[in-house]
C-alpha positions as CSV (number, residue, x, y, z in Angstrom):
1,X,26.0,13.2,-5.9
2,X,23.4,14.0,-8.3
3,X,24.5,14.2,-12.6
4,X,21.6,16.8,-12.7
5,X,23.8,19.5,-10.4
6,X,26.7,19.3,-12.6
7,X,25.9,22.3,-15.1
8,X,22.6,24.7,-14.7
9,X,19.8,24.6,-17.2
10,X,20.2,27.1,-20.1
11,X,16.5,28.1,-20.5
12,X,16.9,28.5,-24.2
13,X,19.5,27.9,-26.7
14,X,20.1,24.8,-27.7
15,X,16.9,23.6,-25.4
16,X,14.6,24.2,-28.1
17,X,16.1,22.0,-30.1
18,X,15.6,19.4,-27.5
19,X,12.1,20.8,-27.4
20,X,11.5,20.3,-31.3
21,X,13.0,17.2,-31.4
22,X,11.4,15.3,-28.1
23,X,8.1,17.0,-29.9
24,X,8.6,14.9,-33.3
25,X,9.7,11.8,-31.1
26,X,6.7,11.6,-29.0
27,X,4.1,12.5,-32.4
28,X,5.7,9.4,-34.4
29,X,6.1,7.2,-31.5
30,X,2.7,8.1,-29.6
31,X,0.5,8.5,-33.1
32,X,-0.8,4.9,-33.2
33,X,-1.4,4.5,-29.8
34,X,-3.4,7.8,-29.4
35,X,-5.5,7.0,-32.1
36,X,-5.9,3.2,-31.1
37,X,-10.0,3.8,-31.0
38,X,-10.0,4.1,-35.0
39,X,-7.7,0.4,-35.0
40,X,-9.9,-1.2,-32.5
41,X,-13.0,-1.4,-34.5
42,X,-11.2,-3.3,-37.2
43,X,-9.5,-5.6,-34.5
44,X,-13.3,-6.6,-33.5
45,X,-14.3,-7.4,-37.2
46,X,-11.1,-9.0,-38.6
47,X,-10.3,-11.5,-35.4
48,X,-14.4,-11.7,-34.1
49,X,-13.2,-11.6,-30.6
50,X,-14.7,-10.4,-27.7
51,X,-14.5,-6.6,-26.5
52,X,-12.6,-7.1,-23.4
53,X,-9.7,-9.4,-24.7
54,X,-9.5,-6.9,-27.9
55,X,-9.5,-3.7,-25.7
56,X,-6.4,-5.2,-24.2
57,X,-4.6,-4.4,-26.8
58,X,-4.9,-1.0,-26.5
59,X,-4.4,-0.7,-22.9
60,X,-1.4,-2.5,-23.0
61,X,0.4,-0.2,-25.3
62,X,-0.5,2.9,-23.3
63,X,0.4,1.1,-19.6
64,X,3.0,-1.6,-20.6
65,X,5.2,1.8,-21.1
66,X,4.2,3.5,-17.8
67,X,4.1,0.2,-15.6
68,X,8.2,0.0,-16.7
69,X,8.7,3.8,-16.2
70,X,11.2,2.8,-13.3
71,X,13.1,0.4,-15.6
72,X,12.8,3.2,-18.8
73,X,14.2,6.0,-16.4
74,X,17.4,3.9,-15.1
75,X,17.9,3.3,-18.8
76,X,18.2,7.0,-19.2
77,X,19.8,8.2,-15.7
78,X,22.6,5.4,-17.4
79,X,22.9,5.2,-20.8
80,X,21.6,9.0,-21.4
81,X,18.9,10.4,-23.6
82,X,20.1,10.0,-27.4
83,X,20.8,6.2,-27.0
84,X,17.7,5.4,-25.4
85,X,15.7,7.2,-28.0
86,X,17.2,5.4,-31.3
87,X,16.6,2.1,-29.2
88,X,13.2,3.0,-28.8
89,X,12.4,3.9,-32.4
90,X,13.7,0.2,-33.6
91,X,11.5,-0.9,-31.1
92,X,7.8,0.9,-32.1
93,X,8.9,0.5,-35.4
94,X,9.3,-3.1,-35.4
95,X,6.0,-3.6,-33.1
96,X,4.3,-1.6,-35.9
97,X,5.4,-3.8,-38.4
98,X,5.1,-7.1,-36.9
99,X,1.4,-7.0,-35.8
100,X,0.5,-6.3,-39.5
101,X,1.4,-10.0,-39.7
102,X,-0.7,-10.8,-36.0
103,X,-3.1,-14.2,-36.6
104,X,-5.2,-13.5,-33.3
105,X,-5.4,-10.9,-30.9
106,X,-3.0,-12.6,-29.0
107,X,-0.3,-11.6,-31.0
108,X,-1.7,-8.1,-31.0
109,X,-1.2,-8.2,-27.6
110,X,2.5,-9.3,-27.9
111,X,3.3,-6.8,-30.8
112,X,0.8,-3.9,-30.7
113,X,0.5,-3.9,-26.8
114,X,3.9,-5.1,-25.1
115,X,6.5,-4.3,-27.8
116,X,5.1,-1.1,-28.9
117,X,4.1,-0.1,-25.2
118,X,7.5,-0.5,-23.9
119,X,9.0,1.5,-27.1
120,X,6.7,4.3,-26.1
121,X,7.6,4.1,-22.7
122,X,11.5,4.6,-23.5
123,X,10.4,7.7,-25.5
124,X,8.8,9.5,-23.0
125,X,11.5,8.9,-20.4
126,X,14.1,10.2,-22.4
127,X,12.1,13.4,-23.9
128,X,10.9,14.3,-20.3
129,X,14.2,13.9,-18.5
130,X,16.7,15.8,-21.2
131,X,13.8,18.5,-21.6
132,X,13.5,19.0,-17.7
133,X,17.4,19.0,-17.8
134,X,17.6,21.8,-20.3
135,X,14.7,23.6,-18.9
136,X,14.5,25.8,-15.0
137,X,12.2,28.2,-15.1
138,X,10.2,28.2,-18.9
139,X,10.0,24.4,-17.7
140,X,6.2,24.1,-17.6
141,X,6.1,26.1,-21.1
142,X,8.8,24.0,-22.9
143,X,7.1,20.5,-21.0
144,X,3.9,21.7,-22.6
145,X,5.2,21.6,-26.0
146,X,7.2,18.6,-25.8
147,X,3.7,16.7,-24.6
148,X,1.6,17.9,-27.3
149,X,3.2,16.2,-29.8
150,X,1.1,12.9,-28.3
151,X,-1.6,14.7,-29.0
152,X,-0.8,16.3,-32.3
153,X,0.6,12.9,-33.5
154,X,-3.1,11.1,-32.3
155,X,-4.4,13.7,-34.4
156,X,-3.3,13.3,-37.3
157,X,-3.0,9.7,-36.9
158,X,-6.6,9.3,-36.5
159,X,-7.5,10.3,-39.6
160,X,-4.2,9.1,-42.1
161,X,-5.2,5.9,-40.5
162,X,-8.6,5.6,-41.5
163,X,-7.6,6.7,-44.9
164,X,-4.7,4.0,-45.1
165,X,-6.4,1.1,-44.4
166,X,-9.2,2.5,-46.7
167,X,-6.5,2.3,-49.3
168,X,-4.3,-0.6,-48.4
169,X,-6.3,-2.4,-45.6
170,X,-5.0,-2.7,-41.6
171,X,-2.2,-4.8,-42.7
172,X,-0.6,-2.3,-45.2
173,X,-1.8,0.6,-42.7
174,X,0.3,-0.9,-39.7
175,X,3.7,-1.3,-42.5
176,X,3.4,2.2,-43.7
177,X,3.1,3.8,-40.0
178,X,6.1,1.6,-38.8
179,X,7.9,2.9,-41.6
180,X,7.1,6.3,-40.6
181,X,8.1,5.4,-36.8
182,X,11.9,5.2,-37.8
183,X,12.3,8.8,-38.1
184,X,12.0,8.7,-34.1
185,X,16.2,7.4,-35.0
186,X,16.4,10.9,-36.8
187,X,15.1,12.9,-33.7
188,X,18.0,11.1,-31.1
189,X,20.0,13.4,-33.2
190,X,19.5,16.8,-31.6
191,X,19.4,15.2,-28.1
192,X,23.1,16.7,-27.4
193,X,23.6,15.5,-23.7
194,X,23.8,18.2,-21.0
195,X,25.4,16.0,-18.3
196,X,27.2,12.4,-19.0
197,X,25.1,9.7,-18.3
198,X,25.8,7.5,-15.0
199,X,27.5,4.7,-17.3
200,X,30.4,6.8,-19.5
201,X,31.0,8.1,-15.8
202,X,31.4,4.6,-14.4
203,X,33.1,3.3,-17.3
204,X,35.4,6.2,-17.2
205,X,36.8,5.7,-13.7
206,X,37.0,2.0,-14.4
207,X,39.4,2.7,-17.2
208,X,41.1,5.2,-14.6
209,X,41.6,2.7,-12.3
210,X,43.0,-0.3,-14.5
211,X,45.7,2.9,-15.9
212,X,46.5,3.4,-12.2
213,X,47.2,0.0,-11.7
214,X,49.1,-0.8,-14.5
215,X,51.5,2.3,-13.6
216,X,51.9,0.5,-10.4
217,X,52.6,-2.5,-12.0
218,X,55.4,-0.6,-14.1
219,X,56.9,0.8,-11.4
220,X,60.0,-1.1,-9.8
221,X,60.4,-1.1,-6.0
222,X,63.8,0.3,-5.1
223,X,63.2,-0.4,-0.9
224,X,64.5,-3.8,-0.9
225,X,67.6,-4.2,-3.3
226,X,66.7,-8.0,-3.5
227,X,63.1,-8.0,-4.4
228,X,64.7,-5.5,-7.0
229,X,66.2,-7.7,-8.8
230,X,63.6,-10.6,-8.5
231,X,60.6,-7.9,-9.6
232,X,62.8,-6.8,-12.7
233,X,63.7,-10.4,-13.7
234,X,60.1,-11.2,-13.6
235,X,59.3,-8.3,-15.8
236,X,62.1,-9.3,-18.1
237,X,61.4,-12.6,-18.4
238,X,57.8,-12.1,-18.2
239,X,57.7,-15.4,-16.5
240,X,54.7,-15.9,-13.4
241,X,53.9,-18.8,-11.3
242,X,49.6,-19.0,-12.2
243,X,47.8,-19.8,-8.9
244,X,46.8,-23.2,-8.4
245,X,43.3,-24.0,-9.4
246,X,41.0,-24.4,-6.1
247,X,42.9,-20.8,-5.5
248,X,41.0,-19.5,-8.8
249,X,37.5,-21.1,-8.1
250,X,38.0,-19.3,-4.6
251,X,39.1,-16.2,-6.1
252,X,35.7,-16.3,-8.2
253,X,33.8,-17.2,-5.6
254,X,34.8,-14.3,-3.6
255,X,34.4,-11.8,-6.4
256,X,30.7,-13.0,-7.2
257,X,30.0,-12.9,-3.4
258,X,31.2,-9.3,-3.5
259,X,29.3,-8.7,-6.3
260,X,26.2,-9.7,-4.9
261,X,26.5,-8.0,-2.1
262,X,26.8,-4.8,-4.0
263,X,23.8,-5.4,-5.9
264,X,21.7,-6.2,-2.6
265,X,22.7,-3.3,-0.8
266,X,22.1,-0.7,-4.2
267,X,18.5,-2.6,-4.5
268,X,17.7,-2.0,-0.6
269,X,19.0,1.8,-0.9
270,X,16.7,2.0,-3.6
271,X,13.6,0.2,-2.0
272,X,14.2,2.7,1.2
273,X,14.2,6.0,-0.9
274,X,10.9,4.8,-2.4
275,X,9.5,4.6,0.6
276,X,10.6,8.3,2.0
277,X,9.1,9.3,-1.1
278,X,5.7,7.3,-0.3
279,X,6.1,9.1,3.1
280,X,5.3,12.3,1.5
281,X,1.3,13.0,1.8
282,X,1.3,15.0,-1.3
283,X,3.1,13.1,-3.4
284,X,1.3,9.5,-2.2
285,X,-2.1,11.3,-2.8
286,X,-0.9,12.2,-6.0
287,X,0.2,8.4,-7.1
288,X,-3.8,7.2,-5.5
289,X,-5.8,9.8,-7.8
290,X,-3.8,8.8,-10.8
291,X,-4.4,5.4,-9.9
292,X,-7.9,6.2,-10.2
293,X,-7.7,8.7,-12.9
294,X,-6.2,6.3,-15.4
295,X,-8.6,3.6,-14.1
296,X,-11.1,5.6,-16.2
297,X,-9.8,8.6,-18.5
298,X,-8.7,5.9,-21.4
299,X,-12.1,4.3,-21.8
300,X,-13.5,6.9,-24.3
301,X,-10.1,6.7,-26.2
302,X,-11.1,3.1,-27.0
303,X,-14.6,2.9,-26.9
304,X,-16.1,6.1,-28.3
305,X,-15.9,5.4,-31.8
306,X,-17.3,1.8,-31.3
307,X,-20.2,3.6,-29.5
308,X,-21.3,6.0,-32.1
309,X,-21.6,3.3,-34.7
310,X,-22.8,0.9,-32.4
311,X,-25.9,3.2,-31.3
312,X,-25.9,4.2,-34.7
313,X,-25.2,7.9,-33.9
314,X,-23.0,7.9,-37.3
315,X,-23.3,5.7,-40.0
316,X,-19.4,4.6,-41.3
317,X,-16.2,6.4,-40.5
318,X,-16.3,9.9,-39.9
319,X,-14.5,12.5,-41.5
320,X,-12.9,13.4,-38.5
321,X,-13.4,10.9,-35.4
322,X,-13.7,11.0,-32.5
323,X,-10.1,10.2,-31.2
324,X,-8.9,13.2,-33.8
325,X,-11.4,15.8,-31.5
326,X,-9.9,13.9,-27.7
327,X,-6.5,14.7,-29.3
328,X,-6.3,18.3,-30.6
329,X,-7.9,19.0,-27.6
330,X,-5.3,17.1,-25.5
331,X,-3.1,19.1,-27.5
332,X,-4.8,22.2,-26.5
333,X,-4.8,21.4,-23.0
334,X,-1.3,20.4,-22.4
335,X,-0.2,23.4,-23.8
336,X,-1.9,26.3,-22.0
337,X,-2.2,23.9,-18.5
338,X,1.6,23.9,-19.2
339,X,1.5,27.8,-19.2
340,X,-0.6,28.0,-16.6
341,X,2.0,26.2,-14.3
342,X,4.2,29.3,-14.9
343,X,2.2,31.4,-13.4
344,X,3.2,32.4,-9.9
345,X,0.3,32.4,-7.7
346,X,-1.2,29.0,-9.5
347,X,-1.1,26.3,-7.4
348,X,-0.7,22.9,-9.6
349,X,-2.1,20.3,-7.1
350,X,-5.5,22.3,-6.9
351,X,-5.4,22.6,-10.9
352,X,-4.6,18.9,-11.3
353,X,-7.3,17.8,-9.2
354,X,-9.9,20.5,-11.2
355,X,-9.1,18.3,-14.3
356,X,-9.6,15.2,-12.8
357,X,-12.8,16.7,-11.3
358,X,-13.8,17.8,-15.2
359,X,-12.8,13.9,-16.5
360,X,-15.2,12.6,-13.8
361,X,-18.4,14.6,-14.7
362,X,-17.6,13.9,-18.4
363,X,-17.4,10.3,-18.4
364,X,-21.3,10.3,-16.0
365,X,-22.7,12.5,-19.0
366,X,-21.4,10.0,-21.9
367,X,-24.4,7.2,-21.4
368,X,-26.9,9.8,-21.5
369,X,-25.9,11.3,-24.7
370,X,-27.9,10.6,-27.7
371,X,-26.7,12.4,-30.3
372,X,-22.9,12.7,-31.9
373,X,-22.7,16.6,-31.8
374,X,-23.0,15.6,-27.9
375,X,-19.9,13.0,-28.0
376,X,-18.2,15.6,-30.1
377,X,-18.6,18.3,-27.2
378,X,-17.5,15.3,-24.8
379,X,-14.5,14.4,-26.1
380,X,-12.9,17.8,-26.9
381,X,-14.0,18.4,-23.1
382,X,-12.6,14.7,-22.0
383,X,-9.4,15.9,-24.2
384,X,-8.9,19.0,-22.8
385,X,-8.7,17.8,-19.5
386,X,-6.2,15.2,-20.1
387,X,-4.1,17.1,-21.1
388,X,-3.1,17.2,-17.2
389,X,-0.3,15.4,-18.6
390,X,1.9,18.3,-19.1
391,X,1.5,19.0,-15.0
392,X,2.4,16.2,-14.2
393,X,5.9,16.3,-14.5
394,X,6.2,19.8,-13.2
395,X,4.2,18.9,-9.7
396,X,6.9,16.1,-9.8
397,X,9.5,18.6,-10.1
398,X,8.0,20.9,-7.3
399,X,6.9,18.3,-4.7
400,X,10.3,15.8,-4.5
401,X,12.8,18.4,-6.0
402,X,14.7,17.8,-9.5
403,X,17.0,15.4,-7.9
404,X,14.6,12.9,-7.3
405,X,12.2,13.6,-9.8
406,X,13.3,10.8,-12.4
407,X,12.9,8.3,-9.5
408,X,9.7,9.2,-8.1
409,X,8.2,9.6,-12.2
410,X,8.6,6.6,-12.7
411,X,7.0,5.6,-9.4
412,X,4.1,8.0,-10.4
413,X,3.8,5.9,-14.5
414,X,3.6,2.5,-12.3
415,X,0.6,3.4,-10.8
416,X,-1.0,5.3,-13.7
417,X,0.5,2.2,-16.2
418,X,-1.0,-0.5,-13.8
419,X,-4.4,1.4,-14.1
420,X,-4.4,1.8,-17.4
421,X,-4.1,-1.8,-17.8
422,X,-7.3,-2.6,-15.6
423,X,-9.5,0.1,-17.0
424,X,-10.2,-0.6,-20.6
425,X,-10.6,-4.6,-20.5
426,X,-12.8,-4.1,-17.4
427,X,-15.2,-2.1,-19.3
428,X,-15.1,-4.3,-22.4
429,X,-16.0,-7.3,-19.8
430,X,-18.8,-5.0,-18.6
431,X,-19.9,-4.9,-21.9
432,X,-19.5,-8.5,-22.5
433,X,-21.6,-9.0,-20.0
434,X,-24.2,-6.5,-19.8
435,X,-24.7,-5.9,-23.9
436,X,-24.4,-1.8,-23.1
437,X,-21.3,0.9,-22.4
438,X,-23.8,2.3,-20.3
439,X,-22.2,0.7,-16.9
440,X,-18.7,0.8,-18.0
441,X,-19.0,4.8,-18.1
442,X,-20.4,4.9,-15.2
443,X,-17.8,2.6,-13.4
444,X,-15.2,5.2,-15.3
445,X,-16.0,8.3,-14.1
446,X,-17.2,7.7,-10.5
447,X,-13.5,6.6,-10.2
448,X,-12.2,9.8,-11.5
449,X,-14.4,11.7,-9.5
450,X,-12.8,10.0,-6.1
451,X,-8.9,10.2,-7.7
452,X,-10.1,14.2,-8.1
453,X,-11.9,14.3,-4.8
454,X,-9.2,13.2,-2.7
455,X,-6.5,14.9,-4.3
456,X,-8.4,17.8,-3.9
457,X,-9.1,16.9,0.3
458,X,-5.6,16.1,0.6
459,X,-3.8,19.1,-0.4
460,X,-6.9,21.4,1.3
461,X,-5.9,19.3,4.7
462,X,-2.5,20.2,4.2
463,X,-3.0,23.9,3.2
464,X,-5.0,24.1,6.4
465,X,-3.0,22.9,8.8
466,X,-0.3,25.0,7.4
467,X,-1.7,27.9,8.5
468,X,-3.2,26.4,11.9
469,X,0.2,25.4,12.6
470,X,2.6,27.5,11.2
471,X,4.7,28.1,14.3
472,X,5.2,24.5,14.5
473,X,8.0,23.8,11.5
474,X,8.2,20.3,12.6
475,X,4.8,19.0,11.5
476,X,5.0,16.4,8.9
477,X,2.1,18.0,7.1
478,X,3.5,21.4,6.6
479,X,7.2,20.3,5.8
480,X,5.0,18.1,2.6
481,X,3.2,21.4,2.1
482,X,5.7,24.0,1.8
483,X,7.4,21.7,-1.2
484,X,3.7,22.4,-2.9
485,X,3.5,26.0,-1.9
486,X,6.4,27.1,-3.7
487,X,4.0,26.8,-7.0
488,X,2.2,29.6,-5.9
């Protein structure tokens, strides 16, 4: 039985103080990361390395935390939200600090991208998960909110960054924002549990158990006069004969064989309800485009800034870069797409695959634009549309049903975490190679536009045959479809 069924969502109340504090989480853990394009250029001049190896770094801290999504939810379905979340701020905090000490990028890529990464991964689990808990039907609003802190935090990052390392340089920069990172410990605090986590229920009726037992154990048998007396004298004397020792190693043996046996049937229940749920059409065709999506969308976040001075569209920093226009406008995104998904008649897949659609044309426009008022209008446009974020966890929700909606998210982050990996360093080899973004934006946003385009074919398939066939409730199509029609 499902720990989500055990009390209904209160739609208010105490939930926005989940909401606040999963907002002030995600802006001090997801700040840095965000605003990794205004890092990356003083990566390239401090260690001289190439553009592909540096842009590693930043891919890793945005995918290292979506490629362990599966292993960040089972640490919340367990251990619950609030414990999770002070783990996670040690965790970005210490990455921060330790890669102001990095040598080579290789350490970056240790501290900044895997330690860091992961940290942000935890966060995002836990915010998600207790706000969908607290949250039925002002979901979409209250998921909106909670993922604009990412982009709030970027923000604002962006530009107290720039003005840090003015100040201090990137080492004191990277101490002072890991400093600022422990307040994510502060935020755990409001994240009162609405159900028990899977482990104080576990650990619970293990301690219910060993009471049972040693009542048993207390108790004298009264059948049998004889074995009475022989069971109180042993209590009494408190006197037993210990087992002899090939009966112990056998006794081991047996419990670790049972043990093992537990563990390989709980991994092959698990392996067999990820595949029902990459049986679904919708939700596999959802997993491919955000495969392709995330293949491209985080190229600009990196390389943007680089380009403008590069093609020397700007001259310095800018008062406000680049990253800081993708990010208020992420913010702006997630929170009316996140309205929008409260709407009754809107249909999220078709919306989701609009944005993608939007990335897409974006990204082609990028290589010929040759002027920064241009890349200005680009990334509050490439901004906006990411902030598809905030849908995804309510298509989630819709498609597989809350029950399952912490297992198939973080199947969901694998895909878009393994992408997000490939997509950055590939274009930073491109431009190894080829001395031009020119081709990398290109190779970006023709694979957005086919993540969009089949989205969009795949739900408009299923939308048809739904009506061709709606007499026919056994379909595989329309039983996928009707879990997406109940958007509209």
């Amino acid at each position: 039985m499902s720990t989500w069924s055990t009390k209904q969502a209160p739609d208010g109340g105490w939930g926005w103080a989940i909401v606040v504090a999963s907002f002030m989480a995600q802006l001090l853990a997801y700040g840095s990361p965000q605003s990794v394009g205004v890092l990356y250029p003083e990566w390239l001049n401090t260690f001289q390395d190439g553009k592909g190896m540096t842009a590693l770094v930043g891919s890793l801290v945005s995918g290292v935390g979506l490629i362990a999504s599966p292993i960040c939810s089972a640490c919340v379905v367990n251990f619950g939200a609030r414990p999770v979340t002070i783990f996670s701020g040690v965790m970005v905090s210490g990455g921060l600090m330790l890669s102001a000490f990095a040598p080579n990028v290789q350490f970056l890529i240790f501290s900044y991208g895997i330690v860091v990464g992961l940290g942000c991964g935890l966060v995002y689990a836990a915010t998600v998960t207790i706000t969908c808990q607290y949250f039925d039907k002002r979901r979409g609003l209250a998921l909106g909110i909670v993922t604009t802190g990412t982009s709030i935090g970027g923000f604002l990052y962006a530009t107290v960054q720039n003005e840090l390392i003015a100040l201090f340089g990137l080492d004191g920069c990277l101490l002072l924002i890991g400093c600022f990172s422990l307040n994510i410990i502060a935020c755990a605090g409001l994240m009162r549990p609405l159900h028990l986590p899977a482990y104080y229920l576990k650990q619970r009726a293990a301690l219910a158990e060993k009471a049972e037992e040693k009542v048993l154990e207390i108790t004298p048998v009264v059948e049998d006069p004889i074995k009475k007396n022989q069971s109180v004298n042993i209590l009494i004397t408190g006197q037993t004969k210990d087992p002899p020792p090939y009966e112990k190693s056998l006794m081991s043996y047996v419990e670790l064989m049972r043990l093992v046996k537990k563990k390989q049937k709980e991994y092959s229940e698990y392996l067999h309800s990820t595949a029902e749920l990459l049986q679904n059409r919708v939700f596999l065709a959802t997993c491919m485009s955000l495969f392709a999506y995330c293949l491209g969308a985080y190229t600009p976040l990196l390389f943007l800034e680089d380009l403008a001075q590069s093609e020397g569209l700007i001259s310095g920093n800018s008062i406000i870069p680049l990253v800081s226009i993708m990010s208020i406008a992420a913010g702006v995104g997630k929170l009316l797409l996140g309205v929008m998904m409260d709407i009754r008649w809107m249909n999220s897949i078709f919306l989701y695959a609009f944005t993608l659609l939007g990335t897409g044309v974006a990204l082609l426009i990028i290589p010929v634009t040759r002027n920064y008022a241009g890349l200005q209008v680009i990334s509050a446009l490439l901004g906006f549309f990411s902030g598809n974020w905030s849908v995804i966890p309510y298509i989630t929700t819709k498609v597989v049903g809350m029950d399952r909606l912490t297992e198939a998210f973080g199947i969901l982050m694998f895909f878009g975490g393994f992408s997000i990996m490939l997509g950055p360093p590939v274009a930073g080899w491109i431009y190894d190679w080829m001395h031009s973004y020119d081709l990398a934006f290109y190779f970006s946003g023709s694979f957005v536009l086919l993540g969009g385009a089949g989205l969009f074919l795949a739900a408009l398939c299923c939308q048809n045959k739904n009506q061709d066939e709606a007499n026919m409730p056994d379909t595989e199509c329309i039983n996928d479809y009707d879990k997406v029609a109940t958007v509209a």
